[in-house]
Legacy VTK file of the C-alpha trace (Angstrom):
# vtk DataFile Version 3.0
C-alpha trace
ASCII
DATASET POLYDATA
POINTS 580 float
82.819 65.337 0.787
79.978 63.198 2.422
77.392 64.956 -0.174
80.016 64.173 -3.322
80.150 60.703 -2.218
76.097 60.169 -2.084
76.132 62.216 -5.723
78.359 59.213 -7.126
76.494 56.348 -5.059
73.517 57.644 -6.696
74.914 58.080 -10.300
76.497 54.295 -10.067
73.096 52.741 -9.148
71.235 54.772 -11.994
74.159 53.540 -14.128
73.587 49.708 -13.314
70.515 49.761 -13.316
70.011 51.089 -16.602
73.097 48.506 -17.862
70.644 45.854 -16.445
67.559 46.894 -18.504
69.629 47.133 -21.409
71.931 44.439 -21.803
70.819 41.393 -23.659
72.388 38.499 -22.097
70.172 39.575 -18.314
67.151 39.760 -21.092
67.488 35.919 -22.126
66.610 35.275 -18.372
63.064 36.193 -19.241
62.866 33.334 -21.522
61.622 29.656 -21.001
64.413 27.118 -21.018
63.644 25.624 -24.501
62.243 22.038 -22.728
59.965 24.426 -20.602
58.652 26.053 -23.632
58.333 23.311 -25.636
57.233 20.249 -23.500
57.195 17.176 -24.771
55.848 13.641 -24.309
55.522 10.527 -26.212
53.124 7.275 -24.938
52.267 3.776 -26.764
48.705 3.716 -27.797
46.118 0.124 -27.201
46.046 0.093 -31.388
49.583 0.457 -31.547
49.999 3.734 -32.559
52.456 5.983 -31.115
51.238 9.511 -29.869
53.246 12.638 -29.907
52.285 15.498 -27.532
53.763 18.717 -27.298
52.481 21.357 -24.557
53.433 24.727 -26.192
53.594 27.332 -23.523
51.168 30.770 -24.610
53.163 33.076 -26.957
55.909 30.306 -28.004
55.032 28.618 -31.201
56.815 25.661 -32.705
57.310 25.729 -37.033
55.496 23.093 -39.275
58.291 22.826 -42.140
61.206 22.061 -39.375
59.693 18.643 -37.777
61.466 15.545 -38.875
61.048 12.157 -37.876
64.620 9.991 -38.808
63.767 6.589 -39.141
60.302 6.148 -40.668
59.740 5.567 -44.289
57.307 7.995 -45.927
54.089 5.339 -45.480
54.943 5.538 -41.121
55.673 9.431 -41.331
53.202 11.199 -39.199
51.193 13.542 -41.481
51.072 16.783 -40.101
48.010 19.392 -39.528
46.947 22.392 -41.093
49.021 25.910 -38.794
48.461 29.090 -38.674
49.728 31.561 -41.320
52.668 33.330 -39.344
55.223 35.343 -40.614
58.672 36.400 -38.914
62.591 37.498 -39.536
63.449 34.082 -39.589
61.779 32.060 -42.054
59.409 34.591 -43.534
55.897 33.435 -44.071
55.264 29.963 -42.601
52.809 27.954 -40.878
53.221 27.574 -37.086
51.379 25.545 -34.336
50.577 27.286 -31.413
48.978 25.804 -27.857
49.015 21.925 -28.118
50.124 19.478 -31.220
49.325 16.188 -30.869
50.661 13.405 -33.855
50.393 9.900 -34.136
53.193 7.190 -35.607
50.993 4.377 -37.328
50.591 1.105 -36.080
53.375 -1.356 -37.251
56.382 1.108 -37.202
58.671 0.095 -34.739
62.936 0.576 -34.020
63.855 3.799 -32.942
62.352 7.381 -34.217
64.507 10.645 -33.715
62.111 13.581 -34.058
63.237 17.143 -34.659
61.673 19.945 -34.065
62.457 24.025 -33.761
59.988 27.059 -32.203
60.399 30.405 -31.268
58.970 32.970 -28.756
57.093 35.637 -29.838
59.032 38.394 -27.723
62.016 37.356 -30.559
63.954 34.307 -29.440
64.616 31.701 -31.768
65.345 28.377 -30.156
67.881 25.758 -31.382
66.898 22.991 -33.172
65.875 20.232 -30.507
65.443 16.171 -31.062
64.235 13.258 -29.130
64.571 10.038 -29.396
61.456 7.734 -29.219
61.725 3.540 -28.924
58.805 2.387 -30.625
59.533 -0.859 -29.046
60.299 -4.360 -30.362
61.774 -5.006 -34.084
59.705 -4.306 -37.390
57.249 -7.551 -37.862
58.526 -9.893 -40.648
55.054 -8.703 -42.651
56.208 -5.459 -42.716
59.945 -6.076 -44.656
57.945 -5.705 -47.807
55.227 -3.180 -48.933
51.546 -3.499 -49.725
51.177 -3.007 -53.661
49.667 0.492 -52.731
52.920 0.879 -50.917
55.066 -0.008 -53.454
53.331 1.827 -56.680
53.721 4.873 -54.267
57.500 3.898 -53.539
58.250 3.739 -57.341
56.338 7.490 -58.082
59.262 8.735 -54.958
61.962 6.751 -56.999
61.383 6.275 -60.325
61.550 9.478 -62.816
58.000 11.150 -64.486
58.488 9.136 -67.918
59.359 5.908 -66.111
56.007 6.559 -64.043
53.758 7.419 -66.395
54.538 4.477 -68.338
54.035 2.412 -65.248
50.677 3.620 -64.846
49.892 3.426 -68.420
49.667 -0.079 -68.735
48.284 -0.968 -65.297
45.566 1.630 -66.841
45.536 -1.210 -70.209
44.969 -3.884 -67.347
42.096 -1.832 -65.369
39.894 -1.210 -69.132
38.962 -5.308 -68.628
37.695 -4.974 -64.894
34.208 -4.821 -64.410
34.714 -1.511 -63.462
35.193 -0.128 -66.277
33.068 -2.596 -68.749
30.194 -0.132 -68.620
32.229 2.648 -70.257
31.900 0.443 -73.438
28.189 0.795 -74.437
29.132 4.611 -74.275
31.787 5.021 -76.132
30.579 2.262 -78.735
26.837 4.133 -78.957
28.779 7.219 -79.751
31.041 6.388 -82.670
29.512 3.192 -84.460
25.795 3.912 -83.511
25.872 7.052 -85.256
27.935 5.679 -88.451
30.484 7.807 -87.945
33.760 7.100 -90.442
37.399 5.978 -89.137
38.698 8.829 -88.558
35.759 11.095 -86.955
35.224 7.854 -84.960
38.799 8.686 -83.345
38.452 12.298 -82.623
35.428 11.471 -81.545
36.713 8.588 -79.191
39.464 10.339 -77.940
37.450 13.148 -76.994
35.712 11.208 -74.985
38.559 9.193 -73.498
40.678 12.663 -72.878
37.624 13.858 -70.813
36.964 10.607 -69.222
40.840 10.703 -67.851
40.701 14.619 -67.035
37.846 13.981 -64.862
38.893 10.663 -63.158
42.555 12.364 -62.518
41.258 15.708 -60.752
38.877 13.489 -58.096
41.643 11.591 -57.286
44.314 14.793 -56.974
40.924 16.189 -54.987
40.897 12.923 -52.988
44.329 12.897 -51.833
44.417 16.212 -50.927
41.371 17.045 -49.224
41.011 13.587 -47.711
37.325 13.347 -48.144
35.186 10.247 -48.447
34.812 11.273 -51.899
33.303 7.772 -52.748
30.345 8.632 -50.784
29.560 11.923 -52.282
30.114 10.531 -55.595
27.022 7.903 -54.523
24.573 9.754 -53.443
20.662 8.521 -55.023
20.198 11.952 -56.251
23.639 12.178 -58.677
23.679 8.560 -59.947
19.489 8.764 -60.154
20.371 12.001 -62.667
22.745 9.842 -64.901
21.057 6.961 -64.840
18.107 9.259 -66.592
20.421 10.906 -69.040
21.407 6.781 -69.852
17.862 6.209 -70.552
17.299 9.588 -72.094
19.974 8.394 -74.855
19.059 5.142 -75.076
15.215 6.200 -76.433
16.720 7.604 -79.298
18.303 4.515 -80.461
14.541 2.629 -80.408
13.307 5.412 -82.541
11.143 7.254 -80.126
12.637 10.848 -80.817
15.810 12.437 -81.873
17.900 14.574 -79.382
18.228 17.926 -80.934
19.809 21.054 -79.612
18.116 24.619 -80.070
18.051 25.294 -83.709
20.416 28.530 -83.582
23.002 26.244 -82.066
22.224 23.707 -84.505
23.003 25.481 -87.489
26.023 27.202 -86.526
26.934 23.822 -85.397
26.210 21.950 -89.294
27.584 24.880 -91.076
31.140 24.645 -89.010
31.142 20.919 -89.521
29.592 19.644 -92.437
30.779 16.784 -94.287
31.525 15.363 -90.824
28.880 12.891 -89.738
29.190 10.941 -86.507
28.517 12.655 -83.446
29.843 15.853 -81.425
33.032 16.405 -80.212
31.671 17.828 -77.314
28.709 15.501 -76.292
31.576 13.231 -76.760
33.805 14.991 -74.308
30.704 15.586 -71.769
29.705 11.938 -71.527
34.171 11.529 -71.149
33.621 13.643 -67.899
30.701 11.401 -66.583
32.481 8.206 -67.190
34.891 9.818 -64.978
32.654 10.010 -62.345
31.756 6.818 -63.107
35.396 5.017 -62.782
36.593 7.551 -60.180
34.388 5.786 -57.032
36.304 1.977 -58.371
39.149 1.565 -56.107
41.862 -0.209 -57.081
45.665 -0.674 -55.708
47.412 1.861 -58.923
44.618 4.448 -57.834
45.340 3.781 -53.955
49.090 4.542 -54.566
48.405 7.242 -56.479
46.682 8.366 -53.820
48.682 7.561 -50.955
51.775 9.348 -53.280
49.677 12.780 -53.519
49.244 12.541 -49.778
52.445 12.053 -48.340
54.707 14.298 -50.618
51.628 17.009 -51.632
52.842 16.831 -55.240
49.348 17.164 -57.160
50.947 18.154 -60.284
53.199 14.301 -60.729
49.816 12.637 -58.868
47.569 13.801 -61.571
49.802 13.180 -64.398
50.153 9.585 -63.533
46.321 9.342 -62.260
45.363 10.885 -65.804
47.628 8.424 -67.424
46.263 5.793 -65.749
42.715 7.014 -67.229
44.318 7.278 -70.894
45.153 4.135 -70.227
41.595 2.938 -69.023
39.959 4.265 -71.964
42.630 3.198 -74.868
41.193 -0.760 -75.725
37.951 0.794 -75.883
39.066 3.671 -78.180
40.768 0.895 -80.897
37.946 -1.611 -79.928
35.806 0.837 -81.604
37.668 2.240 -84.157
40.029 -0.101 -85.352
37.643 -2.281 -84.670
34.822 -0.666 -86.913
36.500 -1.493 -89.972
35.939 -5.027 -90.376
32.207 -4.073 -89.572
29.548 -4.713 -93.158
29.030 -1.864 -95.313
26.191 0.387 -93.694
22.722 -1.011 -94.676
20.001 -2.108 -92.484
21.846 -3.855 -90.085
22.583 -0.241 -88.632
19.222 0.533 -87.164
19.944 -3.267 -85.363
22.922 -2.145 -84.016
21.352 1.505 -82.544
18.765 -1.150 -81.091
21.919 -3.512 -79.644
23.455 0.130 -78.116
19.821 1.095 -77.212
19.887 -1.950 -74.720
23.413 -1.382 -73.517
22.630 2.112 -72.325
19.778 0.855 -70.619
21.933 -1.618 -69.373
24.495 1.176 -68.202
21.080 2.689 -66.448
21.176 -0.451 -64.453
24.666 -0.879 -63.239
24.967 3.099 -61.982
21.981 2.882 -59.706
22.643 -0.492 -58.344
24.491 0.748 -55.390
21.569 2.387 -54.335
18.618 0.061 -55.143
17.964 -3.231 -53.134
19.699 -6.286 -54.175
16.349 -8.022 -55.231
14.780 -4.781 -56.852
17.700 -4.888 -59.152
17.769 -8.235 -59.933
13.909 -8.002 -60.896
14.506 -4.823 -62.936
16.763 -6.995 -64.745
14.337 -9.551 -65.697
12.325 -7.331 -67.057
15.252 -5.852 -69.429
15.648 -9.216 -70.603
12.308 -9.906 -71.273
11.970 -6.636 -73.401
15.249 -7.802 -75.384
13.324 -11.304 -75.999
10.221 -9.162 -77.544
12.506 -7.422 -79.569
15.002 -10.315 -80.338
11.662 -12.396 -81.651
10.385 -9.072 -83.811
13.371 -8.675 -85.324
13.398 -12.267 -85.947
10.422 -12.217 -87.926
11.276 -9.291 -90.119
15.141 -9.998 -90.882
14.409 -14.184 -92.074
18.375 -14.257 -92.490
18.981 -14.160 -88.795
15.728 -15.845 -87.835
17.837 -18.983 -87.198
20.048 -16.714 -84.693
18.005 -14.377 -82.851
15.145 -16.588 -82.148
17.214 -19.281 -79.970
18.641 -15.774 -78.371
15.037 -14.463 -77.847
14.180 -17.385 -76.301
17.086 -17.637 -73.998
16.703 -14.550 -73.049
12.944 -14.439 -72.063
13.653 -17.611 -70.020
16.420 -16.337 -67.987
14.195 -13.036 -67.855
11.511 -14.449 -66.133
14.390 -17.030 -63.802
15.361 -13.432 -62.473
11.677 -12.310 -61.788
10.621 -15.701 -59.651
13.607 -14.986 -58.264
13.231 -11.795 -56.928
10.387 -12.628 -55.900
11.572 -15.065 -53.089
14.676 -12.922 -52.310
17.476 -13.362 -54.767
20.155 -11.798 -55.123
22.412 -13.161 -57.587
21.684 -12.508 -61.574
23.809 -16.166 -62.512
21.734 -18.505 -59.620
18.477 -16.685 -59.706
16.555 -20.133 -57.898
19.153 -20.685 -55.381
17.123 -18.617 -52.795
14.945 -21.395 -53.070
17.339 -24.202 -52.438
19.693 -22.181 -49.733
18.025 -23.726 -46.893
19.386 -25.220 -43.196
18.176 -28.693 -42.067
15.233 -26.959 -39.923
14.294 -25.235 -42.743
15.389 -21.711 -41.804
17.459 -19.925 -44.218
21.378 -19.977 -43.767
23.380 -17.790 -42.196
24.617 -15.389 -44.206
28.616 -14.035 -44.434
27.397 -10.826 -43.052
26.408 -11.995 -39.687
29.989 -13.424 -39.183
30.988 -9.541 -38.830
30.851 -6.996 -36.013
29.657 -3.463 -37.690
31.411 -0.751 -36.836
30.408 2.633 -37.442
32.785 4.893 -34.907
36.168 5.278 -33.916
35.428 4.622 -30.246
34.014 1.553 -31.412
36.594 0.750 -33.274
38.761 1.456 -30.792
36.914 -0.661 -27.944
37.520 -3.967 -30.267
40.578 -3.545 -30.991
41.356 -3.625 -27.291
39.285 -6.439 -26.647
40.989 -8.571 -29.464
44.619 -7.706 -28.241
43.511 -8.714 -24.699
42.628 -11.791 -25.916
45.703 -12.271 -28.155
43.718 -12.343 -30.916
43.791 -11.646 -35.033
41.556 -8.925 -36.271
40.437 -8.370 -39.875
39.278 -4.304 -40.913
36.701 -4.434 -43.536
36.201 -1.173 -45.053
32.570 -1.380 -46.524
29.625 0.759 -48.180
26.473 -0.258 -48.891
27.181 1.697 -52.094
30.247 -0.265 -52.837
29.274 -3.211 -55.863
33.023 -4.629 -55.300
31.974 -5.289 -51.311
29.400 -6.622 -51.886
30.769 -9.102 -54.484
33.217 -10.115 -52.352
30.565 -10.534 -49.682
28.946 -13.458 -51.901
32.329 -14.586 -53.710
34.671 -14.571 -51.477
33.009 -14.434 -47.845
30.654 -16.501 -48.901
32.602 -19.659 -49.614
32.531 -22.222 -46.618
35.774 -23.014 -46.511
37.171 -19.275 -46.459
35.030 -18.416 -43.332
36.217 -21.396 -41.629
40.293 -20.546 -42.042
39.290 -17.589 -40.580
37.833 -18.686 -37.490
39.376 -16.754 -34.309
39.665 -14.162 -36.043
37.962 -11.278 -35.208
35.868 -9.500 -38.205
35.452 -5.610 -38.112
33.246 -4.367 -40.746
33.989 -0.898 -40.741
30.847 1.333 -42.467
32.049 3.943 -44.314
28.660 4.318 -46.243
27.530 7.910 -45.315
30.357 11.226 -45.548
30.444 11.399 -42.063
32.796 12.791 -39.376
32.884 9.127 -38.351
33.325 7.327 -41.294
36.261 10.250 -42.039
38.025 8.927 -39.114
37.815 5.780 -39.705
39.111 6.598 -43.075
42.250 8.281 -41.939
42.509 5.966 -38.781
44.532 3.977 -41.183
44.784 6.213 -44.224
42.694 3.709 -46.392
41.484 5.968 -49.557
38.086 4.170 -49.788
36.460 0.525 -49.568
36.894 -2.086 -50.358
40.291 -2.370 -48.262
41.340 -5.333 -45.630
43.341 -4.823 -43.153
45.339 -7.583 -40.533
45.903 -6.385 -37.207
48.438 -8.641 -35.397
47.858 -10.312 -32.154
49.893 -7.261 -30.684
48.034 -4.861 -32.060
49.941 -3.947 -34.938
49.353 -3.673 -38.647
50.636 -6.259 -40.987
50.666 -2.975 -43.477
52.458 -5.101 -45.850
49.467 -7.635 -46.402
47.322 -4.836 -46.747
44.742 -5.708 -49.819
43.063 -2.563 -51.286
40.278 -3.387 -54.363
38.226 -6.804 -54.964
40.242 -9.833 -55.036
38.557 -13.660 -55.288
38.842 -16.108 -52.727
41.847 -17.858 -54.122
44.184 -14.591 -53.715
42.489 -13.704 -50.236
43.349 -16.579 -47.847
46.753 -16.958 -49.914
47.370 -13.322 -48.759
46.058 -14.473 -44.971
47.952 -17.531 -44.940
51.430 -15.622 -45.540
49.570 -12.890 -42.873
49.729 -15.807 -40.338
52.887 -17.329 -41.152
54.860 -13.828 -40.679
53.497 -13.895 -36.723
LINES 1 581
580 0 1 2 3 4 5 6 7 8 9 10 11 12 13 14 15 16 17 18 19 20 21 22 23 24 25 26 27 28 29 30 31 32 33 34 35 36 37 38 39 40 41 42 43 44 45 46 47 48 49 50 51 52 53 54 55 56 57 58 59 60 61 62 63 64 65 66 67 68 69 70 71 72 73 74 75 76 77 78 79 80 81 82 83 84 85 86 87 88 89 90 91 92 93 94 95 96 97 98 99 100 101 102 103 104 105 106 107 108 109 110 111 112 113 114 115 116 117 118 119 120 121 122 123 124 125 126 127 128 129 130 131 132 133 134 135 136 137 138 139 140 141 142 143 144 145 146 147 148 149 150 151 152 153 154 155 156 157 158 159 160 161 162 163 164 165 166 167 168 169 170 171 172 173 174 175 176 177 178 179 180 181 182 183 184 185 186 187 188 189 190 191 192 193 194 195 196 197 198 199 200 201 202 203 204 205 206 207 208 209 210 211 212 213 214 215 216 217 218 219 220 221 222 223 224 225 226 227 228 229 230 231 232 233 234 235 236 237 238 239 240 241 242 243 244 245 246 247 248 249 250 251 252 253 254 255 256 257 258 259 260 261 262 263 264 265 266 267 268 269 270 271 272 273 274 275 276 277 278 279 280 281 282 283 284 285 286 287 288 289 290 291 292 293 294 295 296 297 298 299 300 301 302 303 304 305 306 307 308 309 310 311 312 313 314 315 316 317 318 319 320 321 322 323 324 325 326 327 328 329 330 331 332 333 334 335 336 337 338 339 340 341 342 343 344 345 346 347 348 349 350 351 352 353 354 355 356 357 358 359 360 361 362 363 364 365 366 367 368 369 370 371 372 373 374 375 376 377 378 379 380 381 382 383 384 385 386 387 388 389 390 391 392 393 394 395 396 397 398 399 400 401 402 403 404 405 406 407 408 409 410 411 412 413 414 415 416 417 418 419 420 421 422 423 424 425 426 427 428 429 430 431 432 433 434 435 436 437 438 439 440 441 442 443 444 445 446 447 448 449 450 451 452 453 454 455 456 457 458 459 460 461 462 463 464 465 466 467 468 469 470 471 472 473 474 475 476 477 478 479 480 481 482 483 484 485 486 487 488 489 490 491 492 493 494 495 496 497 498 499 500 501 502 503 504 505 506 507 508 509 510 511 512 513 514 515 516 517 518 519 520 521 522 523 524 525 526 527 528 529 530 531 532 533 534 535 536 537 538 539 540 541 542 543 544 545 546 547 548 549 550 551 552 553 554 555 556 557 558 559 560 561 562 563 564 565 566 567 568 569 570 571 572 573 574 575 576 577 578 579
């Protein structure tokens, strides 16, 4: 009996203990508790950013797609990172974040956030969904009840439907065509169509070959932009790439004065006749390739429609609605100069001599073109004397011209002379310093009492070329309780350095800002540095001013992206000011 009753002691212990290995409910005690596996923290930042920290414990990973964060508009939503490639039997292939995740909520969100998030453990448990909610602290500022115009063009591509948006962008691309910005695209297009005689209606295809190219190219750097979040600005400035078109500018222009005629290989050429004879006026496809370098041309302009554009692509990774709108935008860019010189041609004289006058007018403009592409990378005064001497080779020519048309002796030689005195106004000029093509003498005049020159707007501003720099300021000012002003700048950049002399260069605009702490932010080189700086506030590219409160937070609302004059910048910091 005594042996019988160790036989089923045995067999009931083998028995449990197998149970025990097997059952599944004594297996879940193996498993973090899902706040153990997933810990996670939230702490106010000095800028006044918000950072979110999870600790993910080793072989527990937390999905991208199931974070949500109730309670901030798309402009506040943190953007997430770049997972790893994961696959699993619950959601298939995904993207998870393993080890650490660390997020920030911009400055000037504030209220309460509820964010979501769901993991898993690699040994096969799927957690619940968990949530948490964070105070941000305080109310939202009365700035930030409305929306920055990049804010709100981005707001209407979420909202509005595709035709609704395309339209929009359409005619804010009919408003852009006037902006200096795109002014030099005229000479081009113009040289192509009436300086080769072309007739109405090869003048359009022509035209709109180059305006369909123009648009193709300025939509896919700004879908590229958004999506890579590059300082694509900068690599679109580089000496080497605008030295290269600036040569193919003067390369087309020589034709024009007669020197030689751009041919292509003969083979080409003749296949090329025989396909299209009977159709004078220029190439489809030169047409279409000097499109694509306007492109690159317009794409480094920032403006606020290319900003929300931009800002749209990022948040909701929609490249295909982005780069219809962006490439409606360019259509739109491109269409006053396409009827300027079309339509336009027809009330033009019947072609006679006054044709090889006109290849000599779009001669000079492509030479002028030349000029305005390698400004950002030539010194101020250098320009300004290279200038001059354009000028004074327009006054030769002006007064030649003169002598051999008598008809319009009585109107080009008053221009000739005009010209060859303003000509040599820029050269003196340059000499001593100058700057500025409309006040070439006023380096000579700009002088203090003791004789030393002025101080310039530029000293007025603390450069900053890190985020740790950044960073330290920013501290500094909200210790103080004071207002801080983000310049984003590039040497590169001809709007910042307009507004430098226009708008920051006006007496009474420096002194309303007094107190106010100026951060010139130098985003010239593609750094890692400048990069952060860049995304520090998700600003797409200079020139962009931001207000930072006295609390350190964003007045995103007053945000101003592109050049603005003086008027429209201290009515936009007045309101800034008043909102405290």
């Amino acid at each position: 009996m005594s042996r019988l009753m160790v036989f089923f002691f045995l067999l009931l212990t083998g028995l449990s203990q197998a149970y025990a290995s097997d059952n599944p409910f004594e297996q879940k005690a193996d498993f973090l508790p899902a706040n153990k596996a997933f810990v996670f923290t939230s702490e106010p930042l000095p800028s006044g950013e918000t950072r979110l920290h999870w600790q993910i414990t080793d072989q527990y990973y937390l999905y991208k797609k199931r974070f949500k964060f109730d309670g901030l508009d798309a402009a506040q939503t943190p953007v997430l990172p770049q997972g790893q490639e994961h696959s699993d039997e619950f959601f298939g292939a995904t993207q998870v974040y393993r080890n650490s995740l660390e997020l920030l909520i911009p400055a000037g969100a504030s209220g309460q956030v509820k964010v979501s998030w769901q993991g898993c453990a690699d040994a096969g448990l799927c957690y619940p969904p968990q949530s948490q909610t964070v105070d941000l602290g305080g109310t939202q500022p009365a700035a930030e009840q409305g929306q920055a115009q990049d804010q709100s063009l981005a707001s209407s591509l979420q909202q509005r439907s595709l035709g609704w948006s395309l339209l929009l962008f359409f005619g804010l691309g009919l408003l852009l065509a006037f902006t200096p910005c795109s002014l030099p695209m005229l000479p081009i297009l113009a040289g192509l169509v009436v300086g080769s005689g072309a007739s109405p209606g090869r003048g359009f295809a022509v035209a709109g070959s180059y305006v369909l190219s123009m648009a193709l190219v300025y939509a896919s750097l700004g879908v590229l932009a958004a999506l890579l979040g590059a300082n694509l600005q900068a690599l679109l400035q580089q000496p080497w790439l605008l030295g290269s078109f600036a040569a193919l500018f003067v390369l087309l222009a020589l034709p024009m004065f007669g020197f030689f005629e751009l041919q292509l290989p003969g083979a080409l050429r003749d296949r090329l006749e025989s396909a299209g004879r009977g159709r004078k006026g220029g190439s489809l496809i030169g047409a279409g390739v000097l499109g694509a370098l306007s492109g690159l041309l317009v794409g480094p302009c920032m403006t606020a429609p290319l900003a929300g554009a931009l800002l749209y692509i990022a948040q909701s990774g929609n490249a295909v609605q982005g780069g219809l709108v962006l490439f409606t935008l360019g259509v739109g860019i491109g269409m006053p100069l396409l009827l300027l010189v079309t339509v336009g041609s027809r009330f033009l004289p019947k072609p006679g001599a006054w044709m090889n006058l006109m290849k000599g007018l779009f001669g000079f403009l492509f030479l002028g073109t030349a000029l305005l592409l390698v400004r950002p990378v030539l010194d101020e005064s250098l320009w300004l004397a290279l200038w001059g001497v354009l000028l004074l080779i327009v006054a030769g020519s002006l007064w030649q011209q003169a002598q051999q048309f008598l008809r319009v002796k009585a109107l080009f030689a008053p221009l000739g002379l005009l010209a060859g005195l303003w000509g040599s106004l820029m050269l003196i000029g340059a000499a001593g310093g100058s700057t500025d093509p409309w006040q070439p003498l006023q380096v000579y005049t700009a002088k203090t009492v003791a004789g030393s020159p002025s101080q310039t707007a530029h000293d007025a501003f603390i450069t900053v070329n890190t985020p740790a720099d950044l960073e330290r300021e920013l501290a500094a000012a909200k210790a103080q309780g004071q207002w801080v002003m983000l310049d984003y700048y590039a040497d590169w950049c001809v709007s910042c350095k307009v507004m430098e002399k226009k708008v920051f260069g006006q007496p009474h605009v420096m002194q309303a800002l007094n107190g106010v702490r100026l951060l010139r932010l130098d985003v010239t080189d593609d750094t890692v540095a400048s990069r952060d700086l860049l995304s520090r506030y998700q600003v797409p590219g200079p020139p962009t001013f931001i207000w930072i409160g006295p609390n350190g937070i964003e007045r995103r609302a007053q945000r101003i992206t592109g050049e603005v004059n003086a008027e429209t910048f201290l009515n936009n910091w007045q309101a800034t000011r008043e909102l405290l």
